[in-house]
N, CA, C and O atoms as a GROMACS GRO file, in nm:
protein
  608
    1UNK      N    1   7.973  11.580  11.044
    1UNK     CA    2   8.102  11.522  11.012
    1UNK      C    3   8.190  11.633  10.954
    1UNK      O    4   8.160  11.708  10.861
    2UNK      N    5   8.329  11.628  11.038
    2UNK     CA    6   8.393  11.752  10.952
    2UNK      C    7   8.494  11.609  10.867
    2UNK      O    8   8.513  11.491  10.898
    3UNK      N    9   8.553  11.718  10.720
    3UNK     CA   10   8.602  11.652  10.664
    3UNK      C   11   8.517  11.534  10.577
    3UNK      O   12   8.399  11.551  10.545
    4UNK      N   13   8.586  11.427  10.547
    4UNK     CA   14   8.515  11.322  10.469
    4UNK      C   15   8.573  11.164  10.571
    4UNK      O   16   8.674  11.159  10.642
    5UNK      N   17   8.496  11.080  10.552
    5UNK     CA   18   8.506  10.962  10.641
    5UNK      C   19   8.641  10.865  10.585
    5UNK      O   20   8.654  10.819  10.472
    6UNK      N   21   8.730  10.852  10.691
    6UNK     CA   22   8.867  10.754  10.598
    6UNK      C   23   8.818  10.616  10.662
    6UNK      O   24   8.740  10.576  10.747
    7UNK      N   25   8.910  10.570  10.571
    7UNK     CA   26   8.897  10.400  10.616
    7UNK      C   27   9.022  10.328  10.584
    7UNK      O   28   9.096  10.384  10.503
    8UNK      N   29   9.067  10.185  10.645
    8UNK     CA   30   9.148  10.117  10.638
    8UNK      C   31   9.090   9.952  10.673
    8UNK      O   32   9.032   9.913  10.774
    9UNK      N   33   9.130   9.875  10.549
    9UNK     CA   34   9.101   9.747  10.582
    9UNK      C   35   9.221   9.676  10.555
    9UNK      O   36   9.321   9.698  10.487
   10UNK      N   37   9.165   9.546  10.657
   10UNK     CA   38   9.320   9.452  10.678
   10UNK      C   39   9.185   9.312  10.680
   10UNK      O   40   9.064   9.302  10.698
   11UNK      N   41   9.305   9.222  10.648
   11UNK     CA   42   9.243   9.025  10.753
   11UNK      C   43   9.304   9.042  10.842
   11UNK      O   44   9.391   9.122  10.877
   12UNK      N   45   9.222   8.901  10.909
   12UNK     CA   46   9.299   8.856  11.019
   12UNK      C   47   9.351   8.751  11.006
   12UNK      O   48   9.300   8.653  10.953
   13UNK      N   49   9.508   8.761  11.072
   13UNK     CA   50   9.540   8.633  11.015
   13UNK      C   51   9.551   8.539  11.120
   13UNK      O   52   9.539   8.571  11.238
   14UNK      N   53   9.580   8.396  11.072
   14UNK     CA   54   9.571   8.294  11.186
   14UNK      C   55   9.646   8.340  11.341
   14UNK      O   56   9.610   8.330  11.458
   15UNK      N   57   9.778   8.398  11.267
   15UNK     CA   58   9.843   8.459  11.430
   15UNK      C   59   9.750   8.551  11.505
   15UNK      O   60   9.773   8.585  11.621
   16UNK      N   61   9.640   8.593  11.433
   16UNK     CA   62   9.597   8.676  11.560
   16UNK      C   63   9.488   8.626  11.633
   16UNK      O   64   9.427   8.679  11.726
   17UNK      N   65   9.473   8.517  11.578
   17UNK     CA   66   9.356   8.456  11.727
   17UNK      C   67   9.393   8.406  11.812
   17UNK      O   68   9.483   8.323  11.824
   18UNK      N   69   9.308   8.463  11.902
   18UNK     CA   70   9.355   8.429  12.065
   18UNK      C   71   9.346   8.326  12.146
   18UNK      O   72   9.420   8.257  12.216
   19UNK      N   73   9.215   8.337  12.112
   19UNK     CA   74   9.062   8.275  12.197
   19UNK      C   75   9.047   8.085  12.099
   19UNK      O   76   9.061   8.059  11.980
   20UNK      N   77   9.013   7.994  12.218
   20UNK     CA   78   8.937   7.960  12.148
   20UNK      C   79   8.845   7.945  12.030
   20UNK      O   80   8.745   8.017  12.028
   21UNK      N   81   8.868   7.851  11.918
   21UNK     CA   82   8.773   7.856  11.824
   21UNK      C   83   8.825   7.938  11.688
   21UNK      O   84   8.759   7.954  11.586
   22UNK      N   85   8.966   7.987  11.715
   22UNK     CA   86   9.024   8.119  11.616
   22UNK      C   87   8.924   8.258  11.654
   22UNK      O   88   8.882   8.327  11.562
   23UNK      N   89   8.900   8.282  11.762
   23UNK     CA   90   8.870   8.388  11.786
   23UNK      C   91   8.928   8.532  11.828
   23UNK      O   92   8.992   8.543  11.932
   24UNK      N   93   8.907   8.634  11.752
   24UNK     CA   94   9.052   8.730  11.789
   24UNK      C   95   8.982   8.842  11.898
   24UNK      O   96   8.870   8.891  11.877
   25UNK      N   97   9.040   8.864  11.982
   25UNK     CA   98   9.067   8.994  12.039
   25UNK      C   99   9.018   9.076  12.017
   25UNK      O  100   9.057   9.084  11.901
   26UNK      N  101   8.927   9.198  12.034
   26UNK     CA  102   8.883   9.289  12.041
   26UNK      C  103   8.940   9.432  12.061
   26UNK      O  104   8.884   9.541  12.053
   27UNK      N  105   9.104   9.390  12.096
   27UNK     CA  106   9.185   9.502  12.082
   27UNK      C  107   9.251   9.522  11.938
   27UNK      O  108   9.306   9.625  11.900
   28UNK      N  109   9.238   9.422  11.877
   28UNK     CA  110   9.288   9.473  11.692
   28UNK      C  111   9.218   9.562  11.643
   28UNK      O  112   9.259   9.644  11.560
   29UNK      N  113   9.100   9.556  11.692
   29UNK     CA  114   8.969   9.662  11.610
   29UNK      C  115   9.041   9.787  11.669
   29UNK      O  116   9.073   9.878  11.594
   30UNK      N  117   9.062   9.793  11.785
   30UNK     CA  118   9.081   9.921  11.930
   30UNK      C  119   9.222   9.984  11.800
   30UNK      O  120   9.215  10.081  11.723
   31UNK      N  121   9.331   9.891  11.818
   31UNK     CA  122   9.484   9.942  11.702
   31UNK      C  123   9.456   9.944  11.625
   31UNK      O  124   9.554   9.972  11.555
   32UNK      N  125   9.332   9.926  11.535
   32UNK     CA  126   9.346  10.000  11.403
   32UNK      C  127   9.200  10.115  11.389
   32UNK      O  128   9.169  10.164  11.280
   33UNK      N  129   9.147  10.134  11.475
   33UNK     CA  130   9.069  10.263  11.504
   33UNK      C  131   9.208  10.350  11.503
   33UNK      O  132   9.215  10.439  11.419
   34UNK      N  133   9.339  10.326  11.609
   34UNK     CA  134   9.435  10.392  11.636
   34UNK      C  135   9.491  10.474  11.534
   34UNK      O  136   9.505  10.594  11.561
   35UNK      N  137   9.534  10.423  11.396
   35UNK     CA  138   9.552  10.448  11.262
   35UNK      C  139   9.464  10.505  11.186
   35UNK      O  140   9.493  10.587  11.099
   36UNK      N  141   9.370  10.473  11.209
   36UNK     CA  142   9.252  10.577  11.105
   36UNK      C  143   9.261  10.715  11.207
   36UNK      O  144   9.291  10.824  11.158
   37UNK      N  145   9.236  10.701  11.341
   37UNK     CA  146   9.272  10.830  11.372
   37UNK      C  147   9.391  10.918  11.363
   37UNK      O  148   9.393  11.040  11.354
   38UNK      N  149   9.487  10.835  11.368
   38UNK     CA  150   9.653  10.926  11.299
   38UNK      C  151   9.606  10.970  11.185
   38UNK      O  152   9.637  11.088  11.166
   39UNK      N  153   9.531  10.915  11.086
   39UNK     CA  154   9.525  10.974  10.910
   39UNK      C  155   9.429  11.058  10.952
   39UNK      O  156   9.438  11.159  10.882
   40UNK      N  157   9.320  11.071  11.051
   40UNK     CA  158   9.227  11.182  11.045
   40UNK      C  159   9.297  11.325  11.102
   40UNK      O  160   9.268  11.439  11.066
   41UNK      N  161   9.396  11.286  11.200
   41UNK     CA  162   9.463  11.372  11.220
   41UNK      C  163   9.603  11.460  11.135
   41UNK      O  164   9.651  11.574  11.129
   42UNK      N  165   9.623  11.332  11.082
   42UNK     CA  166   9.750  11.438  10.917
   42UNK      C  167   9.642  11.485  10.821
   42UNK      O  168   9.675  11.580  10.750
   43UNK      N  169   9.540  11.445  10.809
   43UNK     CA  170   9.404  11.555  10.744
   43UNK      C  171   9.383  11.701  10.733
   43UNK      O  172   9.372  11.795  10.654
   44UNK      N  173   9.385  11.644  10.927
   44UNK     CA  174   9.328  11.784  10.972
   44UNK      C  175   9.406  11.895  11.043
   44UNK      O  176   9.363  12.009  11.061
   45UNK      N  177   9.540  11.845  11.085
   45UNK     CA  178   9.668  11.914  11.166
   45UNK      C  179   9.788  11.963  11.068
   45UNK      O  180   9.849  12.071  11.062
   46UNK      N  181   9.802  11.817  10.977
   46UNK     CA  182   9.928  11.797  10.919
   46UNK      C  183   9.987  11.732  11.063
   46UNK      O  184  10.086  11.805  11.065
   47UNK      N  185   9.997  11.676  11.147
   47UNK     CA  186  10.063  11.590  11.242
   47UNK      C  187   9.988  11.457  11.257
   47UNK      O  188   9.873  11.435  11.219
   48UNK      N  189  10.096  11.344  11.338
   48UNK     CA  190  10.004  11.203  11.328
   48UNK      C  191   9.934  11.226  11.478
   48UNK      O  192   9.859  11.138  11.518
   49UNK      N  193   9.956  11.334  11.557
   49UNK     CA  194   9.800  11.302  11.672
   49UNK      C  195   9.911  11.229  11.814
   49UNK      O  196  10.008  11.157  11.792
   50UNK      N  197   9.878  11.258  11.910
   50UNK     CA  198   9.818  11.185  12.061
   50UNK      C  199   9.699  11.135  12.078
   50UNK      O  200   9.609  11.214  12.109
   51UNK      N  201   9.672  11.009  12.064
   51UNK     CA  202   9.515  10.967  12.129
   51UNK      C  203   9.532  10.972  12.281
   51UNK      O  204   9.614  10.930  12.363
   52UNK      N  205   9.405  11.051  12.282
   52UNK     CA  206   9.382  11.069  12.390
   52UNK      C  207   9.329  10.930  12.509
   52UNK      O  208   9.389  10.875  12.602
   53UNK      N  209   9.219  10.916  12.462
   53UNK     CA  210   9.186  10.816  12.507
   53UNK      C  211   9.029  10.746  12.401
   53UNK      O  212   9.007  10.776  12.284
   54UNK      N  213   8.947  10.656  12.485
   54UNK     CA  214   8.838  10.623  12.413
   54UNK      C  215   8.724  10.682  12.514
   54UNK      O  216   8.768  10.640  12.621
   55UNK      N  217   8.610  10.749  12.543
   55UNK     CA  218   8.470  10.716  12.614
   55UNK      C  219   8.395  10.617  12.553
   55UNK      O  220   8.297  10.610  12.626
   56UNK      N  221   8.379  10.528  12.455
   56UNK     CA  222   8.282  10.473  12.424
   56UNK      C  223   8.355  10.339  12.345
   56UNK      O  224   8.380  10.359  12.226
   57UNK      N  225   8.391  10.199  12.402
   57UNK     CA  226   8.404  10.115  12.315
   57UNK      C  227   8.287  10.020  12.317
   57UNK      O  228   8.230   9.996  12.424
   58UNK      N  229   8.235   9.946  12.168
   58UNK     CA  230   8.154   9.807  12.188
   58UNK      C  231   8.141   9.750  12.075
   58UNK      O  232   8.098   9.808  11.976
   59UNK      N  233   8.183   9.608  12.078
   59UNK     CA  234   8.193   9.546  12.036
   59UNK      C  235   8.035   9.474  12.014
   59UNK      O  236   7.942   9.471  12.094
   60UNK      N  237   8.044   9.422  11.888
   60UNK     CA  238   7.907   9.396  11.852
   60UNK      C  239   7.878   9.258  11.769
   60UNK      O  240   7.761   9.223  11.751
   61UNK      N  241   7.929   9.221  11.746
   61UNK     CA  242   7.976   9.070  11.708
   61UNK      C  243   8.114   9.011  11.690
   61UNK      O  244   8.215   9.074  11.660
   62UNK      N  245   8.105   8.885  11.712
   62UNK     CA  246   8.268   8.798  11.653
   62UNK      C  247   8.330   8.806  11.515
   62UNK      O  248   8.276   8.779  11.408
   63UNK      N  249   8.466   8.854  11.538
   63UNK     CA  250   8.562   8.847  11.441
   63UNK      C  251   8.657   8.735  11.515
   63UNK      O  252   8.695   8.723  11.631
   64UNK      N  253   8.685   8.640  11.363
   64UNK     CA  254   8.792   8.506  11.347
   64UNK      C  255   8.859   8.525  11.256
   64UNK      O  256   8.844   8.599  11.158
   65UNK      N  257   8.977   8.423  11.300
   65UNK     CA  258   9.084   8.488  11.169
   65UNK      C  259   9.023   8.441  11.045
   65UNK      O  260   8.932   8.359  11.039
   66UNK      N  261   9.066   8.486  10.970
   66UNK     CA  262   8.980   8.478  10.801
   66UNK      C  263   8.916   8.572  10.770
   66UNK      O  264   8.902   8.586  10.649
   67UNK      N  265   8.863   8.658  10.844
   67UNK     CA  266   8.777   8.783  10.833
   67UNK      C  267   8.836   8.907  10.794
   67UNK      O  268   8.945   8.948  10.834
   68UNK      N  269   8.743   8.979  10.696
   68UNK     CA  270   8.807   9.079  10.634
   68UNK      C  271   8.705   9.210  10.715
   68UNK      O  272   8.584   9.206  10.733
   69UNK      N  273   8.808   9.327  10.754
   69UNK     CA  274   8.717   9.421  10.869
   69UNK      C  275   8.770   9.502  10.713
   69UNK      O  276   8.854   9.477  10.626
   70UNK      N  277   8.643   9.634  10.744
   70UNK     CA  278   8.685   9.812  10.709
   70UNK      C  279   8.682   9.831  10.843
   70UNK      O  280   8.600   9.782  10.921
   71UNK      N  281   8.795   9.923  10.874
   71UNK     CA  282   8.743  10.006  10.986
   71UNK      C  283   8.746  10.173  10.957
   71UNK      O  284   8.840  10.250  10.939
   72UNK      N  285   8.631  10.188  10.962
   72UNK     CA  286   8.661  10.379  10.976
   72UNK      C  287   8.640  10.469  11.102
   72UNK      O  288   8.625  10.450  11.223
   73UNK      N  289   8.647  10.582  11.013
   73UNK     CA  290   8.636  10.679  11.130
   73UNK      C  291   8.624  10.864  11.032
   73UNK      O  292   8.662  10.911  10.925
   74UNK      N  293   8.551  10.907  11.149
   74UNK     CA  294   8.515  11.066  11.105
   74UNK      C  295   8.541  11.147  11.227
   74UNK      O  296   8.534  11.106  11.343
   75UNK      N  297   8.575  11.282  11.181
   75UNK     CA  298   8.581  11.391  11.299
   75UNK      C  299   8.480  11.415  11.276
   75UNK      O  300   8.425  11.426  11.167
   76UNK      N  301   8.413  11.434  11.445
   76UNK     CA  302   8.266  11.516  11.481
   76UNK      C  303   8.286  11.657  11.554
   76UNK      O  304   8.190  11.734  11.541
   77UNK      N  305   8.400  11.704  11.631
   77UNK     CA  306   8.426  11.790  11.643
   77UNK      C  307   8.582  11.807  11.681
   77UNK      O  308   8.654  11.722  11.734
   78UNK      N  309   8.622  11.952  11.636
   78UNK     CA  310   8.752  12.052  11.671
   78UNK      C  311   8.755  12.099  11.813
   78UNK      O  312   8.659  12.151  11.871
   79UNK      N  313   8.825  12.086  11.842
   79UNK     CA  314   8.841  12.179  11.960
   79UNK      C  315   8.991  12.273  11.917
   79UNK      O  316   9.023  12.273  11.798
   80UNK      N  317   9.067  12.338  12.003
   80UNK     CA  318   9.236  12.429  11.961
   80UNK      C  319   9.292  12.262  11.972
   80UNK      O  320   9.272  12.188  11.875
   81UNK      N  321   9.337  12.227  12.052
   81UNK     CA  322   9.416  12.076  12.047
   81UNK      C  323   9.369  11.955  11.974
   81UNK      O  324   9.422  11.891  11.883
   82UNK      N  325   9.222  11.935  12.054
   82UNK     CA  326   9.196  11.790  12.022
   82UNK      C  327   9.082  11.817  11.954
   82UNK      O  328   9.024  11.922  11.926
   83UNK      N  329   9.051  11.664  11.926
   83UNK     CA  330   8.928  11.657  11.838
   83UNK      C  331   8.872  11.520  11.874
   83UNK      O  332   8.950  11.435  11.914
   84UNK      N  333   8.712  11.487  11.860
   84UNK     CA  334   8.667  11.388  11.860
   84UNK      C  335   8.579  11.331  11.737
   84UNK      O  336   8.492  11.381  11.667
   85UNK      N  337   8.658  11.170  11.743
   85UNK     CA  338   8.564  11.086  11.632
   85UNK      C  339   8.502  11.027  11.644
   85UNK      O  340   8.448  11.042  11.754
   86UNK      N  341   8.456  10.934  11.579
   86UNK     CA  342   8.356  10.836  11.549
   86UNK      C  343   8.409  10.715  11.532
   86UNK      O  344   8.519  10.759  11.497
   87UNK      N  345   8.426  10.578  11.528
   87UNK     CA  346   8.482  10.442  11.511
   87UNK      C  347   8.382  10.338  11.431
   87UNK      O  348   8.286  10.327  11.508
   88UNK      N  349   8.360  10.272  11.339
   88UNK     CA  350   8.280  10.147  11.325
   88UNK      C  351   8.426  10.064  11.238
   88UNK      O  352   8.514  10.095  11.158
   89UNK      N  353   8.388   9.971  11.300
   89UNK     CA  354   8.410   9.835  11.250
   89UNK      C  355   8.332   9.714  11.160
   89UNK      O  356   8.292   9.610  11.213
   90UNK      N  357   8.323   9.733  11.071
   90UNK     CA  358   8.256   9.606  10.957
   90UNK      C  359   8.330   9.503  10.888
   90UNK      O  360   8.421   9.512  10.806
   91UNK      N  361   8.266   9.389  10.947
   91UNK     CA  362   8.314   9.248  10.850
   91UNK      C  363   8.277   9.258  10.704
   91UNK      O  364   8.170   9.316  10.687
   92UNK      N  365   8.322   9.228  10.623
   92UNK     CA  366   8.263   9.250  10.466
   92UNK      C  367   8.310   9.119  10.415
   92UNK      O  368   8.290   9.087  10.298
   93UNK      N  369   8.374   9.038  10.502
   93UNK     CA  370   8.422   8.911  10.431
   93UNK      C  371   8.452   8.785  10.512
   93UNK      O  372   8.456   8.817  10.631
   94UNK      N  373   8.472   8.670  10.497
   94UNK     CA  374   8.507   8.572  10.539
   94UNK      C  375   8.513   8.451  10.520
   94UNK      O  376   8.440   8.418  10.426
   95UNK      N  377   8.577   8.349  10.577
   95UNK     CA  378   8.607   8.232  10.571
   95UNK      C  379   8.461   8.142  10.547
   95UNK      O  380   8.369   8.149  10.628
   96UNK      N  381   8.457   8.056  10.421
   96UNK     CA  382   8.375   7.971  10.459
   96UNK      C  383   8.357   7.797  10.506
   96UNK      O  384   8.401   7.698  10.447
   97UNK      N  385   8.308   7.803  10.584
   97UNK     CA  386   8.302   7.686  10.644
   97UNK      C  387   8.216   7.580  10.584
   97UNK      O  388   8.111   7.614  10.530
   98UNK      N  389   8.254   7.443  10.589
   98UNK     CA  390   8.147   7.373  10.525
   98UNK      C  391   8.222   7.225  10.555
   98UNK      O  392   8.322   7.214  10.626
   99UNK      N  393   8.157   7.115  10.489
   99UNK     CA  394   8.216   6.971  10.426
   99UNK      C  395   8.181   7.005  10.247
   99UNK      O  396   8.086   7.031  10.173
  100UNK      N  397   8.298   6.989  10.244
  100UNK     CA  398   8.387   6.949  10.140
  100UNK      C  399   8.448   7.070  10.072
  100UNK      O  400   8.514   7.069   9.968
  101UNK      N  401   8.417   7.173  10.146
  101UNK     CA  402   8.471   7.343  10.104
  101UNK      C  403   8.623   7.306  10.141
  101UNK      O  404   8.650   7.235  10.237
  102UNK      N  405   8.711   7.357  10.061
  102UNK     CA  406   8.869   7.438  10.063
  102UNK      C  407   8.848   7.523  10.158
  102UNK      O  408   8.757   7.602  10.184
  103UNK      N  409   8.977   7.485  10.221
  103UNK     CA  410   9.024   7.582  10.302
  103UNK      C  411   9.036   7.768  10.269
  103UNK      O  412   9.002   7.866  10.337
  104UNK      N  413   9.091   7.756  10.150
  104UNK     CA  414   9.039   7.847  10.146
  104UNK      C  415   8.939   7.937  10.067
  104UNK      O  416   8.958   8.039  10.000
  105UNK      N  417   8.811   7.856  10.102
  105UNK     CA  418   8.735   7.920  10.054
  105UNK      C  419   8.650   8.042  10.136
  105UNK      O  420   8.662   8.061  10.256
  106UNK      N  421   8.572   8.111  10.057
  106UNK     CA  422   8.567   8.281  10.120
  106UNK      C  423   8.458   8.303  10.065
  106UNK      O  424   8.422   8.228   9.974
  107UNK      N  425   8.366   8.425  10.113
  107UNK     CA  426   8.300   8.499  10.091
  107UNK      C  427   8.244   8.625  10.130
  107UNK      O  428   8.294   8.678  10.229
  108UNK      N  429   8.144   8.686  10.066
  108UNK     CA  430   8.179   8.836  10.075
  108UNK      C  431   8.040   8.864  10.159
  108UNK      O  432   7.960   8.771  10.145
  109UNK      N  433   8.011   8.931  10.212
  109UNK     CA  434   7.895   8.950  10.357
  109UNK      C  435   7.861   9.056  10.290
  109UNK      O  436   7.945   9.136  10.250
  110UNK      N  437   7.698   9.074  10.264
  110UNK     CA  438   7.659   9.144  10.135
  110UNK      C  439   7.504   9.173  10.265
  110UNK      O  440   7.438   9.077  10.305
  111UNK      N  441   7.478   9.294  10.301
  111UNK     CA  442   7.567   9.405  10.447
  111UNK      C  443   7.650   9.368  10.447
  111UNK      O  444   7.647   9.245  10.447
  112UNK      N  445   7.789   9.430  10.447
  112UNK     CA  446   7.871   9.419  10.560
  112UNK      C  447   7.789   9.441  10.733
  112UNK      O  448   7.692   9.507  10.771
  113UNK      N  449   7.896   9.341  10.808
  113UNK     CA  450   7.847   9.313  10.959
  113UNK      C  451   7.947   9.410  11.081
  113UNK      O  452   8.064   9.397  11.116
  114UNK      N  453   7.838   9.509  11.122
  114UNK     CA  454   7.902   9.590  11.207
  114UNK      C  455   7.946   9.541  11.328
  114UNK      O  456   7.863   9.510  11.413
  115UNK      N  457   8.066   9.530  11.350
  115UNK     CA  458   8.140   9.436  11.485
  115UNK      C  459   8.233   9.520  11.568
  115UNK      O  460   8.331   9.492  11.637
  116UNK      N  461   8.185   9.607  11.547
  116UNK     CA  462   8.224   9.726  11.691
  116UNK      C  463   8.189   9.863  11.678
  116UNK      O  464   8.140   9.902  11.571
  117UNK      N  465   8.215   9.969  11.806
  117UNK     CA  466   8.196  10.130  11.716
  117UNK      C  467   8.267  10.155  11.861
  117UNK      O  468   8.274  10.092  11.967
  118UNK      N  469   8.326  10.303  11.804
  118UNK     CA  470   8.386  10.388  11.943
  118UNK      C  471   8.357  10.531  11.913
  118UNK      O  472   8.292  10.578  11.820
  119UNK      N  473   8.416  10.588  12.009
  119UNK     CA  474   8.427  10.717  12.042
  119UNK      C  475   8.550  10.749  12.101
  119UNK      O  476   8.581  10.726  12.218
  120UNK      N  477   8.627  10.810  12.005
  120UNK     CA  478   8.774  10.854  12.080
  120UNK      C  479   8.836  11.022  12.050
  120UNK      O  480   8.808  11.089  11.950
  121UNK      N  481   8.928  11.064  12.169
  121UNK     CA  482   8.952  11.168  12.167
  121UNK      C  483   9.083  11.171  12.102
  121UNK      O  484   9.117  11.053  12.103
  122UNK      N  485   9.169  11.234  12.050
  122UNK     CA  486   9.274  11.272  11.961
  122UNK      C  487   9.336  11.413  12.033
  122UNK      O  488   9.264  11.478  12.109
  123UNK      N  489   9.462  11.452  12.007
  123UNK     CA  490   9.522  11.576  12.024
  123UNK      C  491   9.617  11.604  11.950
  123UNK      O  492   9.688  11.511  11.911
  124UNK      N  493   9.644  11.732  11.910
  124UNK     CA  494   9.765  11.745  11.853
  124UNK      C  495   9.820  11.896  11.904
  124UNK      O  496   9.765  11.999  11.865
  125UNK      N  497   9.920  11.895  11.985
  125UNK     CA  498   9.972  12.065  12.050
  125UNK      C  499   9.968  12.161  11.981
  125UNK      O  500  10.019  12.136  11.872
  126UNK      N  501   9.927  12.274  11.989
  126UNK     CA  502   9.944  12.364  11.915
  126UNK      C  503  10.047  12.409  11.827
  126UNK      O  504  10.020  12.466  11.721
  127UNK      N  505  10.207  12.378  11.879
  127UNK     CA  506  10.309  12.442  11.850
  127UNK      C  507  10.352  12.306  11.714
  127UNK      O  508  10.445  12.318  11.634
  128UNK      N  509  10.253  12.180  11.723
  128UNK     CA  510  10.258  12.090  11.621
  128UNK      C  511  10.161  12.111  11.518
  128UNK      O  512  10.196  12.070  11.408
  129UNK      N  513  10.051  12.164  11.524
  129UNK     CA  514   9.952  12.181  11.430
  129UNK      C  515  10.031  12.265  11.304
  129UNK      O  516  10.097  12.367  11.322
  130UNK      N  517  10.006  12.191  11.159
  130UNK     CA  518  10.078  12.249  11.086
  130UNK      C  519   9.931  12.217  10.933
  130UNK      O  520   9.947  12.144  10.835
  131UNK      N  521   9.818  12.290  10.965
  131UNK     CA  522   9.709  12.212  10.855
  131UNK      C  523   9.750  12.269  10.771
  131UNK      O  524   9.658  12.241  10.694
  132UNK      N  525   9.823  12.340  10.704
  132UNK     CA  526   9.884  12.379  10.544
  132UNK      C  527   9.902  12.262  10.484
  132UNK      O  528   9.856  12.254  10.370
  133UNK      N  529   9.963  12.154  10.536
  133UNK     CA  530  10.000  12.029  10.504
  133UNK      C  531   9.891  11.943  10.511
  133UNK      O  532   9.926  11.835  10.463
  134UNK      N  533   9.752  11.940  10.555
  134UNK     CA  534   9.664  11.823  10.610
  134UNK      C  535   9.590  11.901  10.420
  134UNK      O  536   9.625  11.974  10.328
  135UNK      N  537   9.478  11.819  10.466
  135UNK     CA  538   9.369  11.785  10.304
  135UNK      C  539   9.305  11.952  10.343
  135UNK      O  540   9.283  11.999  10.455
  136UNK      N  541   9.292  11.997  10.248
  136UNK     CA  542   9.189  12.084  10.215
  136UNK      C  543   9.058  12.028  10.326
  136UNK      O  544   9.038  12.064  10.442
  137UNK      N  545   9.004  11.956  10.266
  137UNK     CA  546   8.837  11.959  10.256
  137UNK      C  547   8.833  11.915  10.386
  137UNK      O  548   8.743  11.832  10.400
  138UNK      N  549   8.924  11.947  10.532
  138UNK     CA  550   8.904  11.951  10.637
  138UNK      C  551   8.932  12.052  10.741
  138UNK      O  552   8.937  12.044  10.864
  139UNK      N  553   8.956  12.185  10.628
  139UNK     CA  554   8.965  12.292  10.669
  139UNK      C  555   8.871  12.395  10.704
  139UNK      O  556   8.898  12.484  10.784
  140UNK      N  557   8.761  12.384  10.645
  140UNK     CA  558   8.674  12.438  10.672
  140UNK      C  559   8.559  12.369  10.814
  140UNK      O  560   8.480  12.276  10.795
  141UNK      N  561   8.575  12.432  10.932
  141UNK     CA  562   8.488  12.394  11.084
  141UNK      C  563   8.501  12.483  11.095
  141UNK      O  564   8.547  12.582  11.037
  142UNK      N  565   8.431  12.436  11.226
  142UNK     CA  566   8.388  12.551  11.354
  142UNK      C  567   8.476  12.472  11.491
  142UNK      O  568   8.453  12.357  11.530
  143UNK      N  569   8.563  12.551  11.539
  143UNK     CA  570   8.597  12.491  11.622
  143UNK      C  571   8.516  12.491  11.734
  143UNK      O  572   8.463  12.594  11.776
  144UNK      N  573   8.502  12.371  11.790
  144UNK     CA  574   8.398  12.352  11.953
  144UNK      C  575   8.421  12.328  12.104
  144UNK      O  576   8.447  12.208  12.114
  145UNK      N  577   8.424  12.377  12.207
  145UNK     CA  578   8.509  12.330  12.273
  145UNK      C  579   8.462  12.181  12.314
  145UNK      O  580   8.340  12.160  12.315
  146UNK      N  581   8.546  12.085  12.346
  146UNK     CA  582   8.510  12.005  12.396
  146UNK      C  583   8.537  11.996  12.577
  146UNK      O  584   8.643  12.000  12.640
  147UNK      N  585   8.401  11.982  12.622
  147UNK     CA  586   8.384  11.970  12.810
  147UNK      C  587   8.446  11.857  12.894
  147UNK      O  588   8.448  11.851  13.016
  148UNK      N  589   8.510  11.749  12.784
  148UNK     CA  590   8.583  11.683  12.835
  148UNK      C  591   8.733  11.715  12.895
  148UNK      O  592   8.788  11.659  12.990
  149UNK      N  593   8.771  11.794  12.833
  149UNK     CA  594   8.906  11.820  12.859
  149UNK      C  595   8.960  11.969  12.786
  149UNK      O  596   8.912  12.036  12.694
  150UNK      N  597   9.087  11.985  12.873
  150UNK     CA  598   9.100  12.143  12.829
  150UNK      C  599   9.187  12.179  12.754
  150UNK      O  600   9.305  12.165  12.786
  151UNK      N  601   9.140  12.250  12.605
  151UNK     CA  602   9.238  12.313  12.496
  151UNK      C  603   9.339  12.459  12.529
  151UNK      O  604   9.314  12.570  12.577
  152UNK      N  605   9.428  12.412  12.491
  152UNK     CA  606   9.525  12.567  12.516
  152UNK      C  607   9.531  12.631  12.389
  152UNK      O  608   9.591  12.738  12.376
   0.00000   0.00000   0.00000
């Protein structure tokens, strides 16, 4: 892992279920992987990043609205442009269901429940890379090339 692992947590709220049952989408997890990788990238560039794309999405259990995700993410490698991370998604909270429970009643998922992971690529142009401005403690790598695609 270069750097240190960020994270961002949100709910879900009733508007975002889709599906049947208050079940949400699997692309909220996808947009806010999106955001942890912009912050991994003002880290490590000082710029918010081009995602590139994903090689690896999966989803691993149901998220409903009421549910409280972390989602993080880490750089595994540098390349001159881009870089690739890491993705998990964990429930740590939610709605509880019952007779005679309040609506809103809640609780806390003690594991948190891993409900997705990716693998995504990031870029930032050279003539944008400005890491004077990104964190320290993601300055120190090795840059690698990555065989997916080509750094200038």
């Amino acid at each position: 892992m270069i750097g240190t692992k960020v994270s961002l947590k949100t709910r879900m709220s009733a508007g975002e279920a889709h599906y049947a049952g208050e079940l949400v989408e699997g692309a909220h997890i996808v947009t806010a992987w999106g955001d942890v990788g912009t912050e991994l990238a003002i880290r490590l560039f000082g710029d918010e990043s081009l995602f590139v794309g994903y090689s690896e999405v999966r989803y691993t259990a149901p998220v409903y609205s009421g549910d409280w995700l972390d989602y993080s993410g880490w750089i595994e490698r540098v390349g001159n442009t881009s870089f690739t991370c890491k993705f998990e998604a964990h429930k740590y909270a939610k709605l509880s269901k019952g007779e005679g429970l309040a609506d809103s009643a809640a609780e806390i998922i003690d594991p948190p429940e891993l409900v997705g992971y990716a693998t995504g690529t990031l870029m930032v142009p050279k003539d944008c890379q400005r890491p004077e401005f990104g964190d320290p403690a993601f300055q120190n790598y090795e840059r690698t090339p990555n065989p997916h695609h080509k750094d200038k």
